[in-house]
VOPAGU-2260 file (C-alpha; in pm, 1 decimal, decimal comma):
REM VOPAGU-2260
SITE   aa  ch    i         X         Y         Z
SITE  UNK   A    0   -1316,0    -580,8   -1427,5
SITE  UNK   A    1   -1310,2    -865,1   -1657,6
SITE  UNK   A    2    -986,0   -1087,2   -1486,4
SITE  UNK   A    3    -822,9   -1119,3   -1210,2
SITE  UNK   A    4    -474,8   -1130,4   -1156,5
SITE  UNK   A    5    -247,7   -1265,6    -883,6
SITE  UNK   A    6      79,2   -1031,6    -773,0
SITE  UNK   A    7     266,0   -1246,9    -565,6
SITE  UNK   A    8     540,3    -955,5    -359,0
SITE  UNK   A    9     792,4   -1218,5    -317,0
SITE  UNK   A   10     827,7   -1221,6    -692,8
SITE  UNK   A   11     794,2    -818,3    -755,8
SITE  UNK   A   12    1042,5    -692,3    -496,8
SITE  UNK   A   13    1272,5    -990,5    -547,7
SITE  UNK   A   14    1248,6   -1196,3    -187,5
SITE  UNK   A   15    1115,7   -1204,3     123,3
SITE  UNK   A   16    1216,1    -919,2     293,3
SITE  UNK   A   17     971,3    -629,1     204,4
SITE  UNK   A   18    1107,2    -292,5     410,3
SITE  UNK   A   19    1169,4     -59,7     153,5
SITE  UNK   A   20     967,4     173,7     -37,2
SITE  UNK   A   21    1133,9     154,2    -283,5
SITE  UNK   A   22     987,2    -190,4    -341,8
SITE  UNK   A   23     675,9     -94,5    -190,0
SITE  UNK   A   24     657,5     134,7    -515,7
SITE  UNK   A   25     709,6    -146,2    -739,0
SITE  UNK   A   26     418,9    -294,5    -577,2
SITE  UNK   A   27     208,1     -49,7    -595,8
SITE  UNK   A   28     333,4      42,6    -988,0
SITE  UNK   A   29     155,3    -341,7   -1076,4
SITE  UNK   A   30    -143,4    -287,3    -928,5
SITE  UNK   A   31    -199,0       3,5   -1075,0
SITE  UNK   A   32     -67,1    -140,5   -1374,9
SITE  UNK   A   33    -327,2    -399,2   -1309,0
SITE  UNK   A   34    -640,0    -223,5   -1275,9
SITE  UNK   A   35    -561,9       6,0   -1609,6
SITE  UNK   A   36    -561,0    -319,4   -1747,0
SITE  UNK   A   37    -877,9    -390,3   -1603,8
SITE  UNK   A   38    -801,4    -658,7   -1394,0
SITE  UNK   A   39    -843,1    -713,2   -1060,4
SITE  UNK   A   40    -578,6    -777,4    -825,2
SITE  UNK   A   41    -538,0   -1055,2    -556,9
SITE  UNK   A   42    -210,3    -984,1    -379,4
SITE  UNK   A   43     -14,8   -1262,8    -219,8
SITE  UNK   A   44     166,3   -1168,7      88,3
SITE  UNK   A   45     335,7   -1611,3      65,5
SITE  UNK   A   46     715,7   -1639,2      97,4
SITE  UNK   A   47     722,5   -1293,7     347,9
SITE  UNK   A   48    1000,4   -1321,5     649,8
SITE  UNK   A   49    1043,2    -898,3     758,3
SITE  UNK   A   50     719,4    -650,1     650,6
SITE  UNK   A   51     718,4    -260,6     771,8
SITE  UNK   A   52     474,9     -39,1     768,0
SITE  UNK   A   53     661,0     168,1     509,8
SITE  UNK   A   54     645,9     -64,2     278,6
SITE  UNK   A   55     285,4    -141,6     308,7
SITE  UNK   A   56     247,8     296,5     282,4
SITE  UNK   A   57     422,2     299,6     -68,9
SITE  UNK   A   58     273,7     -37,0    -170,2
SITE  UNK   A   59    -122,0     -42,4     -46,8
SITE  UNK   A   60    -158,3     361,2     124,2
SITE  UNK   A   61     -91,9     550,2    -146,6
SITE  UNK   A   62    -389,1     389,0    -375,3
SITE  UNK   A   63    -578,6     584,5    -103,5
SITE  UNK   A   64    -510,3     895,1    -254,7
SITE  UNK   A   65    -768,6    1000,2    -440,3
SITE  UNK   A   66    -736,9     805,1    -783,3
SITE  UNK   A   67    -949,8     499,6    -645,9
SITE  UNK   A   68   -1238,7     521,0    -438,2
SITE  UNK   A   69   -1227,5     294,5    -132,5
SITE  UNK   A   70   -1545,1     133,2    -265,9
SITE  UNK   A   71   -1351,6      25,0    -555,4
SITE  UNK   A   72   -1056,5     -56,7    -409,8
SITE  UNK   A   73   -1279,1    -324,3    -159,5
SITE  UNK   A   74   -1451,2    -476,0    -486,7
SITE  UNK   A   75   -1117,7    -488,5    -704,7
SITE  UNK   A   76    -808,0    -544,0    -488,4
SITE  UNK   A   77    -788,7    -879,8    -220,7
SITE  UNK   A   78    -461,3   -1025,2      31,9
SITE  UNK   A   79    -444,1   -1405,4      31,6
SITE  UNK   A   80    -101,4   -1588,3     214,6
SITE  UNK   A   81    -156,3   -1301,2     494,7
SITE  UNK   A   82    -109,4   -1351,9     832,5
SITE  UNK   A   83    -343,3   -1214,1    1140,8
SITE  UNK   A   84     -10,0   -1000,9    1272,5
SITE  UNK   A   85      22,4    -886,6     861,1
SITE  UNK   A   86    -359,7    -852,6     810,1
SITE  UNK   A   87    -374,0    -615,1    1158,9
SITE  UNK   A   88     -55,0    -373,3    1005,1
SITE  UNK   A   89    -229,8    -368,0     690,5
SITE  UNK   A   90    -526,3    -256,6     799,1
SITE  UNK   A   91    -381,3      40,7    1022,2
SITE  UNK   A   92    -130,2     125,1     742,5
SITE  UNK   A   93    -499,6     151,8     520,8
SITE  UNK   A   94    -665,8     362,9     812,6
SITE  UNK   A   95    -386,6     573,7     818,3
SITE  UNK   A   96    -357,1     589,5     460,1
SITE  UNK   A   97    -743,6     724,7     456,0
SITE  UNK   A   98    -663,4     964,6     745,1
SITE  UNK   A   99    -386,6    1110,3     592,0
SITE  UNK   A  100    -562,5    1164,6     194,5
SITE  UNK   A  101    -883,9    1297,3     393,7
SITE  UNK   A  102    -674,3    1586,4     499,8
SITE  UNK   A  103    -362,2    1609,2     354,2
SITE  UNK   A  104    -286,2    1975,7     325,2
SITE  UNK   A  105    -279,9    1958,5     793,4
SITE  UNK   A  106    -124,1    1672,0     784,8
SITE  UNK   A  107     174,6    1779,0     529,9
SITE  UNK   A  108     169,8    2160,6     735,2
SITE  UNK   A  109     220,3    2020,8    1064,3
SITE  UNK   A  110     534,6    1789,0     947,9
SITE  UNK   A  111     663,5    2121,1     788,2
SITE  UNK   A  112     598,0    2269,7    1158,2
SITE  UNK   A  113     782,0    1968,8    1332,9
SITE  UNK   A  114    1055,2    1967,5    1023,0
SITE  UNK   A  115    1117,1    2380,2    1070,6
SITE  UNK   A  116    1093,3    2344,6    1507,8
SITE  UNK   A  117    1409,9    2064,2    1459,3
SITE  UNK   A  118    1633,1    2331,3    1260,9
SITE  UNK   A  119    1652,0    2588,1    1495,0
């Protein structure tokens, strides 16, 4: 990666409330934006009031899915203006994230399951 690039989320999503995934999206669309750009990312989690694991999912979890190595992903993408609480959700949001792309096709079968047991 030649640069590196700072994505601050207050500025992407707009303010400092960061529950949807919608946003979380938006996140995610710059820093993959980013790295075809090769450039390395250093997200900044400053200006944040209200964070969900949803958002991290859409924003962070799905770069777990198969398009980026994890290897690469610890090498090219860093959080700065994280808190411990923040840092703690983001890292169960990424072990869930790894989880969930390691064996997708259960996971996604057993929701069906749970989805199909709730309509009858």
């Amino acid at each position: 990666m030649a640069d590196r690039v700072t994505l601050r989320i207050f500025n992407i999503v707009g303010g400092p409330v960061w529950v949807s995934t919608d946003d979380g999206q938006k996140v995610f669309d710059k820093i993959v934006a980013a790295f075809k750009a090769n450039r390395a990312v250093e997200l900044s989690f400053a200006n944040r009031e209200n964070l969900i694991t949803a958002f991290l999912n859409a924003a962070i979890g799905q770069l777990y899915g198969g398009q980026y190595d994890e290897a690469f992903l610890q090498q090219h993408l860093t959080f700065t203006d994280i808190s411990d609480d923040d840092h703690a959700m983001l890292g169960r949001a990424i072990e869930n994230a790894k989880r969930y792309f390691a064996n997708q096709q259960a996971y996604d079968q057993t929701w069906q399951e749970v989805i199909d047991e709730d309509e009858e």
